[in-house]
C-alpha positions in Angstrom: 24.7 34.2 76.6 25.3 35.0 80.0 29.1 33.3 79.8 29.3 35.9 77.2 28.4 38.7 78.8 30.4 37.3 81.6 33.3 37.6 79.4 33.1 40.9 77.6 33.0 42.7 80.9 36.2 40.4 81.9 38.0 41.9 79.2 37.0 45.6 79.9 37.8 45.4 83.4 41.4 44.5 82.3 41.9 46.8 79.6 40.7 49.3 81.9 43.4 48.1 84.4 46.2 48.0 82.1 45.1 51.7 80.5 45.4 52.7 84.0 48.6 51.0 85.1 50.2 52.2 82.0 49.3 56.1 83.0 50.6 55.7 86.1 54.1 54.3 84.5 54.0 57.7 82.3 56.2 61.0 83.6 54.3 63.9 85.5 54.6 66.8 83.2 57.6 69.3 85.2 57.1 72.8 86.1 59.0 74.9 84.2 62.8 75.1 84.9 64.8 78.3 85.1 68.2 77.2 83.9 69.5 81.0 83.8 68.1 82.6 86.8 68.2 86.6 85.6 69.9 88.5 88.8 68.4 92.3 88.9 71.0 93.7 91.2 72.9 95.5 88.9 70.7 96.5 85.7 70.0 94.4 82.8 72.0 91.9 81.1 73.1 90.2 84.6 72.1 86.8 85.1 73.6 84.5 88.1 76.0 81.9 87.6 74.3 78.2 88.7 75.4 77.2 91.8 76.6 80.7 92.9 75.5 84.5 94.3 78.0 85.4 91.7 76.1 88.2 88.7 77.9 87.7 85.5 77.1 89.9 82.1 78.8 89.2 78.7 79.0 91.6 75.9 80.2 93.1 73.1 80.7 94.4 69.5 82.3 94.4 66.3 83.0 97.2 64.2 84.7 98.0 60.8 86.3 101.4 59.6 87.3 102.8 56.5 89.8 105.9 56.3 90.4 108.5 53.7 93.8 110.9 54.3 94.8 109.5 57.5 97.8 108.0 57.0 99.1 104.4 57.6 97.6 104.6 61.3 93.8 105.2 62.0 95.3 106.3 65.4 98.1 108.2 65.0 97.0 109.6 61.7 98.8 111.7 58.6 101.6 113.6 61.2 103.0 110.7 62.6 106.8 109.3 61.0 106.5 108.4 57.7 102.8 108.8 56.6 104.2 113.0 57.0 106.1 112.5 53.8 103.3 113.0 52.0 104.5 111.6 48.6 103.1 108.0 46.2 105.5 106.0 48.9 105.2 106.9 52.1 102.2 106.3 54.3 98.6 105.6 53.3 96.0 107.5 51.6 93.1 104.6 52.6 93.0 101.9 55.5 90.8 99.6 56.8 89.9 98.5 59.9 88.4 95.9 61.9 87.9 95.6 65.9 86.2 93.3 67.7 85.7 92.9 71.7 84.4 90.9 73.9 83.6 92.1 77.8 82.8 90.1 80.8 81.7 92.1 84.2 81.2 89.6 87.2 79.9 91.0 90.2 79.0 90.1 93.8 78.1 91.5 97.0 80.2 90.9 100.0 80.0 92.4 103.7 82.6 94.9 102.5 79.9 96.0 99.3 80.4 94.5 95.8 83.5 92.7 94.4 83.7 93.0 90.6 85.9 92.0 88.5 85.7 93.3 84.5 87.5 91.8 81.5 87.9 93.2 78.3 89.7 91.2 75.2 89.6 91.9 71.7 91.4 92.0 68.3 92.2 95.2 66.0 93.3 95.0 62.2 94.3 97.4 60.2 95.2 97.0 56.1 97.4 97.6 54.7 99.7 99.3 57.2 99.6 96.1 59.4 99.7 92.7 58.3 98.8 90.4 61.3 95.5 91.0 63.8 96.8 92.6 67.6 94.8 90.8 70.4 94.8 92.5 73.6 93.3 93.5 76.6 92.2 97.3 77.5 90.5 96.6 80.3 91.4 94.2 83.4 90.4 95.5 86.4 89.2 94.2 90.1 87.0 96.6 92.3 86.4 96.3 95.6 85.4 98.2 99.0 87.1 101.1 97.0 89.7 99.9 95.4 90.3 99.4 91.4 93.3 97.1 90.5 94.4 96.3 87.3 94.1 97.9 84.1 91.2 100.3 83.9 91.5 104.3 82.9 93.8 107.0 84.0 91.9 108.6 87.2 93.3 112.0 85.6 91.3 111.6 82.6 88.0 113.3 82.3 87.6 115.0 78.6 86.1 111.8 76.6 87.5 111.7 73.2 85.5 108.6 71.9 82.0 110.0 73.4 82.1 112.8 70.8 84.6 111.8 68.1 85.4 108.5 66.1 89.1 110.5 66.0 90.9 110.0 68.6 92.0 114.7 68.8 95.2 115.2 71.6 93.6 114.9 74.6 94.8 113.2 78.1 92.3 110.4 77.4 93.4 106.7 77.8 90.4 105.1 77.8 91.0 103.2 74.5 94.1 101.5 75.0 93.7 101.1 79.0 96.2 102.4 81.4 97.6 100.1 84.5 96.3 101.6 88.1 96.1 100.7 91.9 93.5 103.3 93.0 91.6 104.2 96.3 88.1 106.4 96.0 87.0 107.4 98.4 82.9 108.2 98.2 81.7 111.2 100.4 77.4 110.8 99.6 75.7 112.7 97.0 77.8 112.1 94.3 81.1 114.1 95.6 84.6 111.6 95.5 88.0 111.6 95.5 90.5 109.1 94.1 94.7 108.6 94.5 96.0 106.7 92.2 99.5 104.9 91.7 99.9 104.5 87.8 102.1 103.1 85.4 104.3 106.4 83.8 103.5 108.3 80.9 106.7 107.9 79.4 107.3 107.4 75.7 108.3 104.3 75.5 109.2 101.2 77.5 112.5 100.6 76.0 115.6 101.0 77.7 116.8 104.1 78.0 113.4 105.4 78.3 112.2 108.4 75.9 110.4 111.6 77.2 113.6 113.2 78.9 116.4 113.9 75.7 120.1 114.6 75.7 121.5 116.7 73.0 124.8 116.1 73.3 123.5 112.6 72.3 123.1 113.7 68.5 120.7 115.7 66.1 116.9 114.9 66.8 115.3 112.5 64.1 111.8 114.4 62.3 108.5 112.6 63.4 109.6 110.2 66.2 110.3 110.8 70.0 113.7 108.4 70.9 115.9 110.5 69.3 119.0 111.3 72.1 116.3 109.4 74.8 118.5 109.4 78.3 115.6 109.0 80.5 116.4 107.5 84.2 114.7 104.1 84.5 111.2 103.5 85.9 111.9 103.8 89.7 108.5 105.2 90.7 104.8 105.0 89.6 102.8 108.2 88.2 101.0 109.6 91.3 97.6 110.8 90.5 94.9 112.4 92.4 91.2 113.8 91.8 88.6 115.3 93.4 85.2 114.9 91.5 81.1 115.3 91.3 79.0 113.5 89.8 75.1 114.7 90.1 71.7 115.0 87.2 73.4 118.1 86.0 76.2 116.9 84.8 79.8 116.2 86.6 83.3 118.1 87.5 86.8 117.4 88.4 90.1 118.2 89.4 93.4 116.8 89.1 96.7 116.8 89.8 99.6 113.9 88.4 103.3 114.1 89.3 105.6 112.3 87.1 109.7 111.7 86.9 111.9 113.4 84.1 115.0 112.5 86.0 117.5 111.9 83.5 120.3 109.2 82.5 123.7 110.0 82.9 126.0 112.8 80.6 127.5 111.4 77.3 130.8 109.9 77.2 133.0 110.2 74.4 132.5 107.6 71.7 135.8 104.9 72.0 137.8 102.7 74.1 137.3 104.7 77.7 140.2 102.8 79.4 143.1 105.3 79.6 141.2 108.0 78.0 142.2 111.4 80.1 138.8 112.8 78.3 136.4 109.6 79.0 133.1 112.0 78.4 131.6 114.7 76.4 131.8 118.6 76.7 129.7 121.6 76.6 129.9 121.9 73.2 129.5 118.0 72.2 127.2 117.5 68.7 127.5 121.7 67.9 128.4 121.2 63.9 128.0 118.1 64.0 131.4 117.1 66.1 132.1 115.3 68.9 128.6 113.5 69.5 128.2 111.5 72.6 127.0 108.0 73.3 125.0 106.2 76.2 127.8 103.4 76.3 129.9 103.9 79.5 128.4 107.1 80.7 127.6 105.9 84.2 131.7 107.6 85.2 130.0 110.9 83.4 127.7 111.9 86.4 124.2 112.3 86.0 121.9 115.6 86.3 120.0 116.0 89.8 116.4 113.8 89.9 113.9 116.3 88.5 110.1 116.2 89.1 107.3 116.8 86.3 104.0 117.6 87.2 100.0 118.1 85.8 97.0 120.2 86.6 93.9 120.0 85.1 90.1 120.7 85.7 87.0 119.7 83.1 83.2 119.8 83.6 80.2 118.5 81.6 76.4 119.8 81.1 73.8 117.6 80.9 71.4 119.9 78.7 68.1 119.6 76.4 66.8 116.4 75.8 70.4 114.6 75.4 72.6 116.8 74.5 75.7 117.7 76.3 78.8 119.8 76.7 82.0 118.6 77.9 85.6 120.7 77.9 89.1 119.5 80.0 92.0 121.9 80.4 95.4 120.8 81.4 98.8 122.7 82.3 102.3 120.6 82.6 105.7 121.0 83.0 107.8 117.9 82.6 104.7 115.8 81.4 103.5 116.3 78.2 101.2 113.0 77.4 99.0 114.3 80.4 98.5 117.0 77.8 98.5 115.1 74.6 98.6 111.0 75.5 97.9 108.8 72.3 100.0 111.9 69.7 103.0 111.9 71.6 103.2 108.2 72.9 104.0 107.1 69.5 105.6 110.2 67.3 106.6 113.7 67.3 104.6 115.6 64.4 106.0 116.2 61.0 104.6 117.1 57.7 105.9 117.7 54.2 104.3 119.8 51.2 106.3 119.4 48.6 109.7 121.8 49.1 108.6 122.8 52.4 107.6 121.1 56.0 106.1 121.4 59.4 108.0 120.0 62.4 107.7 119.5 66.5 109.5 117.7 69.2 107.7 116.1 71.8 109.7 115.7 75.3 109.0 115.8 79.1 112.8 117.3 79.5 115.8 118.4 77.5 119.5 118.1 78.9 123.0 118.5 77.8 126.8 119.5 79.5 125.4 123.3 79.0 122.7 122.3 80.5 123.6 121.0 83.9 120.1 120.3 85.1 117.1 118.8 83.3 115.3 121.7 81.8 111.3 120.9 82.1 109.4 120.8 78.4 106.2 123.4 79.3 102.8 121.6 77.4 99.6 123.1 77.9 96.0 122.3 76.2 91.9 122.4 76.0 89.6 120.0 74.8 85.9 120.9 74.1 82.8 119.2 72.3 79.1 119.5 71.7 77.0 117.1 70.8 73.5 117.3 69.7 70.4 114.7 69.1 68.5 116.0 66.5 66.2 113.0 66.8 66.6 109.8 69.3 68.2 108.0 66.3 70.3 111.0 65.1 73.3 112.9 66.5 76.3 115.4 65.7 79.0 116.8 67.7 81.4 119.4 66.9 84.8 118.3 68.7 88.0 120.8 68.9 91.6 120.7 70.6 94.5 123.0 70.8 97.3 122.3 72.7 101.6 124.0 73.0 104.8 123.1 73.3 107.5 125.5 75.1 110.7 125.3 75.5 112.8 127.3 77.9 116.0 129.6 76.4 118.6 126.8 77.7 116.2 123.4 76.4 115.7 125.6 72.7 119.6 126.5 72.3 120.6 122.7 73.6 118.3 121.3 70.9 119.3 123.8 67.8 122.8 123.3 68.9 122.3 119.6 68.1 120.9 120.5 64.9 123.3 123.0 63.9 126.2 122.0 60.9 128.6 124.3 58.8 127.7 126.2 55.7 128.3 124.6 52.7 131.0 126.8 51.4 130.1 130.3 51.3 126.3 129.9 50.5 124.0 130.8 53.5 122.9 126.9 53.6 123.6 124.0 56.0 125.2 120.6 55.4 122.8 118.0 55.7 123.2 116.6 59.0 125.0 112.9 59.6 121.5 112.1 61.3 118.9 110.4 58.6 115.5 111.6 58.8 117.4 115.3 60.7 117.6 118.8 59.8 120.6 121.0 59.7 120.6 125.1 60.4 124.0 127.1 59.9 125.1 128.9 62.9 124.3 132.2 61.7 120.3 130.9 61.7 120.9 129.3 65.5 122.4 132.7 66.9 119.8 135.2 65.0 116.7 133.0 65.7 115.9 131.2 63.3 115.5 127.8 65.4 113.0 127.8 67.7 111.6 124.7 68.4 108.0 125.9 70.3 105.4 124.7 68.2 101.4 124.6 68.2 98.8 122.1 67.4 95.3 122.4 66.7 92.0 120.1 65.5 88.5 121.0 64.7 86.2 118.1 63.7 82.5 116.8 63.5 80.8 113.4 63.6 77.7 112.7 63.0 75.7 109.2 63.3 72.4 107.0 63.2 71.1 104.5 65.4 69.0 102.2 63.5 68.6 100.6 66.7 70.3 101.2 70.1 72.8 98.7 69.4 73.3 99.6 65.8 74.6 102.8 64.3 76.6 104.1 61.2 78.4 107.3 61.3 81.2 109.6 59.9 83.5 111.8 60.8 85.8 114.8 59.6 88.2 116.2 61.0 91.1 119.0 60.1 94.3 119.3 61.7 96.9 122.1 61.8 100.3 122.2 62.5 101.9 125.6 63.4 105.3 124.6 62.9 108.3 125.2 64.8 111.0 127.7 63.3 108.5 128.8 60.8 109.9 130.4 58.1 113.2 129.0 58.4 114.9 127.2 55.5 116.8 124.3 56.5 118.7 120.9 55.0 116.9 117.6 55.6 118.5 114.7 54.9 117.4 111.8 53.3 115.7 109.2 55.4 116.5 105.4 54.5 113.9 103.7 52.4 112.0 106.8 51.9 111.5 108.9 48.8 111.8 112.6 50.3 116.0 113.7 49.0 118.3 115.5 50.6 117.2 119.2 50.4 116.9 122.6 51.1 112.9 123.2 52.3 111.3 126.1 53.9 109.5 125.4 57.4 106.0 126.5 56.8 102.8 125.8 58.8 100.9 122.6 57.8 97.5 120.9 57.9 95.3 117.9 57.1 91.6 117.0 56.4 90.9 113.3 57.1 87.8 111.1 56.9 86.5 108.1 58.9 83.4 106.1 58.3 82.2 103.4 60.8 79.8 100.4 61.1 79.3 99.5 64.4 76.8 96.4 66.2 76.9 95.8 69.6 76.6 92.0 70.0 74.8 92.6 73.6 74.6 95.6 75.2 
């Protein structure tokens, strides 16, 4: 009995032992491990990158859009080339949309402040008017110890087209495409700056020769594009832009001033064979009915005009009011710079509309020369943007959204142009012959010397959008907007002539004011705030 005994507690003591050795072989439980260490220096959203003092945030959205009337271009909309033909061929009456982004805002602070660094990359589809998706970048931009590099936003802009309008209404605003910029800003304490900026030019294009600055004796001017007769100088200097702003609880101001270059090409030579030629380039009267229109090719032994500067002035305010609402205006007055007036419209077109047997025109330029001319004459442009918006409850909101903006032409630009578009009566009747030009009308000289053509023009918007939040990264919304076109030469009946592959003939119409209503509906989610 007592061997037994002997040997049960034998055989405890080593079970005990072995319970004991094998809880020491087991892991400690860890304390818990912060793999994403959340940096609070700059807000929410920011967390640190392991290994680094470097704040990184990533965001986000994706949004789809449906359009009613707007033509084959959500942007450009219903008065832009041929969507203003307004017949069962020509442009769209409904387009889809879909746009997605991603953004990625590093920051970090350094003994000069922060360095940050901001990437935005995303791809826009629209159906049917374009087949293929469009990946880009509107935003790619360095900051740091007052500097911005890259591409960021005009430092003229102010008015906010996209903060009260799914419609992007002529406005200076290039927020939405991004505009290339080497800025200082200088900050002076309680919320006062000032920024000068080098940026890329407003011109029309970046083909070669550049639009914005026209010469006549180049040919008749196409309807509802801006590089007909282009003889713009090349790029030789930046946009030069300067503001002085506020910022405080009440709301924010600012000035600004922009100068731009309108200098133009060189003269039109005579179309031909220039070696031997006693009469190499064009005259005064070169494209008047139609004869003797010049060409680019081997101009440079026709001169040039003298370099000519354009220029921009503009001021804008908004109020902070009542429990979120706001009101926000911008006013701006150029000569020789037109998209500081109206940027996304007359980047991409000149307006034109049809209605049946009569149409609504407007040329878009920075400048207008010719041999009658001598110098480049400056286009005048000025306009006003102003919107309300209104929280009827924390989820719910409306703005009203309005723009008006003119074109001006001085005596010498007006006669150049309707010179260009001048041809001879068609035998005795009081009508023109179409022009050579496709897409071009035609007046008689007895229209050009009593009036008729006058190529000033008007343009005005007045629109609403309203929207729900479901939640504060989630809202659907719509908007309406009309448009009016108060048409150059109003009242004038002219010839157009046909424009390949579209369906509008060759005809006499009357020039009569014209308008629009659109509609635009949106879902939008922001994938992190």
């Amino acid at each position: 009995m007592k061997m037994v005994k002997s040997l049960l507690l034998g055989t405890t003591a080593g079970l005990i032992a072995v319970a004991g050795a094998q809880a020491a072989d087991m892991p400690v439980k860890a304390a818990p491990v912060q793999y994403v260490k959340i940096c609070s220096l700059y807000g929410d959203g920011f967390y640190y990158i392991p290994g680094t003092d470097i704040c990184l945030k990533v965001g986000g959205y994706v949004r789809g859009e449906y359009f009613y009337n707007a033509g084959a271009s959500g942007t450009n909309l219903v008065f832009a080339g041929v969507s203003g033909q307004k017949d069962r061929f020509d442009g769209s009456d409904f387009l889809m949309r879909t746009r997605a982004y991603a953004w990625f805002d590093s920051r970090q602070q350094t003994e000069y402040g922060t360095l940050r660094s901001y990437l935005q990359v995303g791809v826009n589809y629209d159906s049917p008017a374009v087949t293929s998706t469009s990946f880009n970048a509107n935003r790619a931009f360095i900051q740091f110890a007052g500097f911005t590099v890259g591409t960021a936003q005009s430092f003229f802009d102010f008015y906010s087209s996209p903060a009260s309008s799914f419609f992007g209404p002529p406005a200076s605003d290039t927020g939405d495409g991004g505009w290339k910029v080497f800025a200082y800003t200088a900050q002076y304490g309680n919320g006062f700056s000032a920024t000068f900026s080098i940026e890329e030019p407003r011109s029309f294009s970046t083909v070669t020769p550049q639009s914005g600055t026209l010469n006549t004796n180049l040919g008749n001017l196409v309807l509802g594009i801006n590089t007909s007769d282009q003889d713009k100088a090349k790029t030789r200097f930046p946009d030069l832009v300067q503001n002085w702003r506020v910022d405080q609880a009440w709301g924010s101001a600012q000035l600004m001033i922009a100068a731009h270059d309108v200098s133009g090409g060189y003269y039109a030579a005579n179309v031909g064979n220039l070696l031997g030629n006693l009469a190499p380039c064009t005259g005064a009267t070169a494209g008047f009915l139609g004869v003797g229109t010049g060409t680019i090719t081997g101009s440079e032994v026709c001169g040039h005009p003298a370099d000519k500067l354009g220029w921009a002035v503009g001021g804008g305010s908004r109020f902070n009011l009542y429990q979120g609402d706001y009101f926000q205006w911008q006013a701006t007055y150029t000569q020789g710079a037109v998209r500081y007036v109206a940027f996304t419209p007359s980047g991409a077109f000149s307006p034109v509309e049809f209605n049946g047997q009569n149409l609504g025109y407007g040329f878009f330029s920075d400048g207008i020369f010719s041999n009658a001319t001598g110098e480049v004459q400056l286009t005048t442009a000025w306009g006003i943007n102003a919107a309300y918006d209104h929280l009827w409850t924390p989820q719910l909101r409306t703005s009203i959204y309005g723009s008006y903006f003119r074109v001006e032409y001085g005596d010498n630009a007006n006669l150049a142009i309707c010179n260009a578009q001048t041809t001879a009566n068609i035998g005795i009747s009081p009508f023109a012959n179409p022009s050579a030009v496709a897409g071009a009308i035609a007046f008689t000289p007895v229209q050009v010397a009593q009036g008729a053509c006058n190529n000033n023009f008007n343009f005005w918007t007045v629109g609403s959008r309203t929207q729900y939040n479901f939640t504060p990264w989630f809202y659907v919304g719509f908007d309406v907007i009309y448009q009016k076109l108060e048409t150059a030469s109003k009242d004038a009946t002219v010839t157009y002539t046909a424009l390949g592959g579209t369906a509008k003939p060759t005809a006499f119409y009357q020039i009569q004011n014209q308008d629009n209503y659109a509609l635009r509906i949106r879902v939008h989610r922001d994938i992190v705030p």
